[in-house]
C-alpha positions as CSV (number, residue, x, y, z in Angstrom):
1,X,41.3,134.4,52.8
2,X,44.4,134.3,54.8
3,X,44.0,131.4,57.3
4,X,45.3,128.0,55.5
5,X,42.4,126.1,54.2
6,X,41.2,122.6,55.9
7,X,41.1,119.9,53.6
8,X,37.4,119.3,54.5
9,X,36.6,122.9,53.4
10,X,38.2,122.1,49.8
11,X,36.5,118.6,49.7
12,X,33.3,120.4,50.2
13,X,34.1,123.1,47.1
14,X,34.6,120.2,44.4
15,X,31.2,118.8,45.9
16,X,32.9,116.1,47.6
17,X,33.5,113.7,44.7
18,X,37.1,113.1,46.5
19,X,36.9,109.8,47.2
20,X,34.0,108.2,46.3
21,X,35.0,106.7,43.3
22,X,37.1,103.6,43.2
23,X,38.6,101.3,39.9
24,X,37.2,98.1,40.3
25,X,37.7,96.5,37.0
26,X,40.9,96.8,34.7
27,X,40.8,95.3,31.2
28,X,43.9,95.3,28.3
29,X,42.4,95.7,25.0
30,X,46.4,95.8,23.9
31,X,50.1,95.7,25.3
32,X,52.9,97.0,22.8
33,X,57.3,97.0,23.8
34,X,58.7,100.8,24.7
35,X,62.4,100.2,25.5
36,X,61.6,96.7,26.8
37,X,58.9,98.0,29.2
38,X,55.0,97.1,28.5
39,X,52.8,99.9,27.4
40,X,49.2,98.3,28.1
41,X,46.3,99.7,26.8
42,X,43.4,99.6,29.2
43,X,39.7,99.8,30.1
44,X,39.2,100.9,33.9
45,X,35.9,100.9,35.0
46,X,34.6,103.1,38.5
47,X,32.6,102.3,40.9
48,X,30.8,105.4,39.2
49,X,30.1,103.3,35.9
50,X,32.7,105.5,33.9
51,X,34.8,103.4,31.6
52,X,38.2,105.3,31.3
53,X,40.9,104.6,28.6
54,X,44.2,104.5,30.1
55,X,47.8,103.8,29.3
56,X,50.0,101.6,31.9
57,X,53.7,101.8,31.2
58,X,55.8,99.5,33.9
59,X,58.4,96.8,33.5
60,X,58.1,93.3,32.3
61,X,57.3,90.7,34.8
62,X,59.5,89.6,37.3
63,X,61.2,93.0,37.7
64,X,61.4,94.6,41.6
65,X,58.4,97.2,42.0
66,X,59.5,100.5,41.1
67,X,58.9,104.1,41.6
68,X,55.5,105.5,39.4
69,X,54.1,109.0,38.5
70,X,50.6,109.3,37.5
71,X,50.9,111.6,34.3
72,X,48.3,113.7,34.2
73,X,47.5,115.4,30.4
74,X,47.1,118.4,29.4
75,X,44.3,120.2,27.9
76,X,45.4,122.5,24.9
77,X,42.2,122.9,23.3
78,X,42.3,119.7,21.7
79,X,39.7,117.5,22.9
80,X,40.9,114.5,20.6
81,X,44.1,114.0,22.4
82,X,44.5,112.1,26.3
83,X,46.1,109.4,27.4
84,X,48.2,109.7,23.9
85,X,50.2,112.6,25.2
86,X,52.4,110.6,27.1
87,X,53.5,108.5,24.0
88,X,52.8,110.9,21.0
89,X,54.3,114.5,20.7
90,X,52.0,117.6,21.6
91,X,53.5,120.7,20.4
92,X,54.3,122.5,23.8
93,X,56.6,119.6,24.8
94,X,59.7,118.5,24.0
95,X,59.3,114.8,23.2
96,X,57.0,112.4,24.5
97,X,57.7,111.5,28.3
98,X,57.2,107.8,28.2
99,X,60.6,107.2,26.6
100,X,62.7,109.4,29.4
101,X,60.7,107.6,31.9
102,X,61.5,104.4,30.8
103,X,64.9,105.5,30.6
104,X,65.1,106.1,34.4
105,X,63.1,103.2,35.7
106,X,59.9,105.2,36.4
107,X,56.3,103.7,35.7
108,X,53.5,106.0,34.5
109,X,50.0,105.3,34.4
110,X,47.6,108.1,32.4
111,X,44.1,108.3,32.3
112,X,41.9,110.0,29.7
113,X,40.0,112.5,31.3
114,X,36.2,113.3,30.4
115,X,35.8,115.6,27.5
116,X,39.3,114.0,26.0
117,X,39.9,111.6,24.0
118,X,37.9,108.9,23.7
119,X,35.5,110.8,26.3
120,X,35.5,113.6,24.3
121,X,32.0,113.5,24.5
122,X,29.8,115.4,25.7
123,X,32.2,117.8,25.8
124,X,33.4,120.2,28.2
125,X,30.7,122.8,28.3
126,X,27.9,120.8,28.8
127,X,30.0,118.4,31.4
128,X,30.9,121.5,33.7
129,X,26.9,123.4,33.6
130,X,25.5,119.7,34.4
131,X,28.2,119.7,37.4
132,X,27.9,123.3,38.5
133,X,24.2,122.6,38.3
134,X,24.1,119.7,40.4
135,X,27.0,121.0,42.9
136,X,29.5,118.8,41.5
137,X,32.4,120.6,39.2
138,X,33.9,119.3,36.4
139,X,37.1,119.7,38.5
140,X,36.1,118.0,41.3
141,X,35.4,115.0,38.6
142,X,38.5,115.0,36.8
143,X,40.2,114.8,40.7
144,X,38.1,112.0,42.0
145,X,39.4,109.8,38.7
146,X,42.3,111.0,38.9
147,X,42.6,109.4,42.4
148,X,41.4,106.6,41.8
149,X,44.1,106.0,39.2
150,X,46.7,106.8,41.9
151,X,45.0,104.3,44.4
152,X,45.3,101.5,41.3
153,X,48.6,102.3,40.7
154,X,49.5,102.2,44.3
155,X,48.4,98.3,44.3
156,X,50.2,97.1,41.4
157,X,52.5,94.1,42.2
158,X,55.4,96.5,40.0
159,X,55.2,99.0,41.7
160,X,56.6,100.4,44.9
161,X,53.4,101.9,46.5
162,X,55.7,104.3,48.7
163,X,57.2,105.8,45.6
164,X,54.4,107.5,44.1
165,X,54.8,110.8,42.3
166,X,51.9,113.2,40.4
167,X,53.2,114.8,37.0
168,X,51.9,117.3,34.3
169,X,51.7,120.6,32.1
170,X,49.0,122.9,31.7
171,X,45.8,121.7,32.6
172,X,47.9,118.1,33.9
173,X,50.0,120.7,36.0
174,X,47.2,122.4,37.4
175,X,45.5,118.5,38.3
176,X,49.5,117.7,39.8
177,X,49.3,120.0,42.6
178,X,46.0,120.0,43.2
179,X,46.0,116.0,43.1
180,X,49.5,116.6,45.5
181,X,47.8,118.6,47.8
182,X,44.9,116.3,48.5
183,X,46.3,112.8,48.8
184,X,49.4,112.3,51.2
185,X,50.2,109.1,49.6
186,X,51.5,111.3,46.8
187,X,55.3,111.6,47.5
188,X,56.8,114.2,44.7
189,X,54.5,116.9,42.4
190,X,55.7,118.4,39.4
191,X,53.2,121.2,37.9
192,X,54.7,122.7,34.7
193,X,53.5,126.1,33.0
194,X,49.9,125.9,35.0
195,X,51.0,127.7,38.9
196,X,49.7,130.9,39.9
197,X,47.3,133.0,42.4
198,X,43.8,133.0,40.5
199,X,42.9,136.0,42.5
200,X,45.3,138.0,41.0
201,X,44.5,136.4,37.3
202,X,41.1,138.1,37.8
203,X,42.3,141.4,38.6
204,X,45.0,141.5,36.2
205,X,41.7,140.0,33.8
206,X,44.3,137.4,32.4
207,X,41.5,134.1,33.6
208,X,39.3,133.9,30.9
209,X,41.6,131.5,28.7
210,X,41.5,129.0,31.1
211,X,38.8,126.1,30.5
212,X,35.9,126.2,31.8
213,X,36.6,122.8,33.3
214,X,38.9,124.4,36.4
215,X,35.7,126.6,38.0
216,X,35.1,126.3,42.0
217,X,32.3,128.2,43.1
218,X,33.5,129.9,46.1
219,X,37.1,128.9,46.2
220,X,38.0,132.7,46.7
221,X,36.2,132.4,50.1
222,X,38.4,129.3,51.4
223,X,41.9,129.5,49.6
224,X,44.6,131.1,48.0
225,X,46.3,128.9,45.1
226,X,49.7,128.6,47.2
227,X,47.6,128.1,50.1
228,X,46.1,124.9,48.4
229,X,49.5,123.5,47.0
230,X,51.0,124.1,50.7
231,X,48.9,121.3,51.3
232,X,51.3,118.9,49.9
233,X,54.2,120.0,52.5
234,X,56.7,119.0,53.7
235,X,56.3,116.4,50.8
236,X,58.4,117.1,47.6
237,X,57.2,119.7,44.7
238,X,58.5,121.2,41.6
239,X,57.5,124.1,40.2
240,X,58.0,125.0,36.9
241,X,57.2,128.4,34.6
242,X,58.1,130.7,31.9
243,X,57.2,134.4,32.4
244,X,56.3,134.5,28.9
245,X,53.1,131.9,29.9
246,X,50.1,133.7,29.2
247,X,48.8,131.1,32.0
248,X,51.5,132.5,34.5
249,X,51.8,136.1,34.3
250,X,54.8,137.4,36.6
251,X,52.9,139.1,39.4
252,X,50.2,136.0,39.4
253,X,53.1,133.5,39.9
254,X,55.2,135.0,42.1
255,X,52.0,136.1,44.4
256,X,51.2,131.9,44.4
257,X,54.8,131.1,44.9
258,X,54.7,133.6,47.9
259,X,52.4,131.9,49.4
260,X,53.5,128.5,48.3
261,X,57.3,129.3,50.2
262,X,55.6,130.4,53.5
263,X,53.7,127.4,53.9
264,X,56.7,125.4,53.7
265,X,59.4,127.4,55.5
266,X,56.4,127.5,58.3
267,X,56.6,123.9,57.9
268,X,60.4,123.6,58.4
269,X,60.4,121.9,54.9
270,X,62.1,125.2,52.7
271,X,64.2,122.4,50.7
272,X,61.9,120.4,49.9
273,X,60.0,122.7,47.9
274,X,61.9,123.7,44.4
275,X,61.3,126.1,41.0
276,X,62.4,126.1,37.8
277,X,61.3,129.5,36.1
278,X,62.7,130.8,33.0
279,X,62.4,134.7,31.9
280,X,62.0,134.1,28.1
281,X,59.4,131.0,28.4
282,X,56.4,130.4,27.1
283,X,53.5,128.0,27.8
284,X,55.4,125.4,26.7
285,X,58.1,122.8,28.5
286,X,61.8,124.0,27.6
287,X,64.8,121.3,27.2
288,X,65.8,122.6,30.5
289,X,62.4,122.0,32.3
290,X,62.8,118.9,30.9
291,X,66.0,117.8,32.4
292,X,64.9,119.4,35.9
293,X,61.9,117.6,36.0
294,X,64.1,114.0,35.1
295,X,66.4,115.0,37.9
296,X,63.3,115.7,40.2
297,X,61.7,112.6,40.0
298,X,64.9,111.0,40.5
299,X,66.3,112.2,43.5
300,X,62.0,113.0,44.9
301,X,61.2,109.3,44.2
């Protein structure tokens, strides 16, 4: 494929479950102090009937809206862990982000995604051969929530709907750009350790450790991976990797990136579009990466 994609033509691959799901009830089970910000525990409930655990960090009341990133998780082949990533150390970050966000006056809503958690069943097998089965992928799923949450998070009275940003590693990278690339009303992506040309995974045979939950039949037909996250320019987007990621093997990632840069020097947008790659990186965010991605956010939102 060398022609960029239309957004229709990707809509169509994740069996157009874009959109069609809406949050129309939130419930707090809970709300607990992080640096003198709330941390709400909630209940949001679809249009689709799905009940999704979620955590809300955002200033106390009274405080002017402020910028937001929907964190999206990562998947690490451990089902029992979600939303509790963004408050509870997983081993391929640093430190919890909810404290540096905080720190820098950014809001962060995460939902659990199905097969995670609190969702973690049925589990992700059986979720993606029903969706394949019926034309709907597990991907295309996990988006649709995924937007929802950002269409929630957009109408909250603290936060400034116009300063919306899409965060994650690994499999919450991979959702980041994707997510970045199909709403406009995202303003900033950051994708850590999760970027590269899928085409060129399968010839190099490096695919197979991704999940299951990432198929799209036929996306080889319709779009490269850079062709996809060009979607998102001229907006904002990070790009982080180590060449050590199993996930990211050099040729894979630089043939994305390739692709990736052309779309936005075509667009006249070359700035706005920024790395961070280090040589003796693994899957897993460095205190660099970490820093970057602060400074990102900062300046992006």
């Amino acid at each position: 494929m060398t022609e960029a994609p239309e957004i229709d033509q990707i809509h169509a691959l994740l069996g157009n479950q874009i959109g069609t799901s809406e949050i129309v009830e939130a419930t707090r089970l809970a709300r607990a102090d992080l640096g003198g910000w709330h941390l709400d525990d909630l209940r949001l409930t679809t249009t689709a009937e799905e009940i999704i655990p979620a955590y809300f960090l955002h200033p106390p009341e009274g405080t002017a809206p402020v910028r937001a990133v929907l964190y999206c998780h990562a998947h690490g082949n451990t089902y029992t862990v979600g939303r509790e990533e963004l408050i509870a150390r997983r081993p391929a970050f640093q430190t919890p982000y909810a404290a540096d966000l905080v720190a820098q006056k950014t809001a962060a809503l995460c939902l659990e995604m199905p097969c995670f958690g609190e969702r973690a069943s049925p589990g992700e097998g059986a979720r993606a051969k029903a969706g394949l089965w019926a034309g709907k992928p597990l991907f295309g799923e996990m988006l649709s929530e995924l937007e929802a949450g950002l269409n929630w998070l957009a109408t909250q009275p603290d936060i400034a709907a116009d300063r919306l940003g899409v965060m994650g590693l690994s499999m919450g990278g991979t959702h980041a750009w994707w997510l970045g690339a199909l709403s406009s009303q995202v303003k900033a992506t950051v994708s850590m350790c999760c970027f590269a040309d899928l085409e060129t995974l399968v010839a190099l045979g490096a695919h197979d450790g991704h999940g299951i939950y990432m198929m799209v039949p036929g996306l080889f037909s319709v779009a490269r991976s850079g062709q996809i996250a060009g979607l998102t320019a001229p907006r904002a987007q990070l790009v982080c990797a180590g060449m050590q990621d199993w996930s990211t093997p050099p040729e894979a990632f630089e043939a994305g990136l390739a692709d990736l840069s052309a779309v936005y020097e075509t667009a006249g947008a070359a700035d706005m579009l920024e790395t961070h790659i280090e040589t003796d990186l693994g899957h897993a965010e460095s205190a660099a990466m970490r820093v970057r991605v602060l400074d990102f956010l900062d300046r992006r939102l």
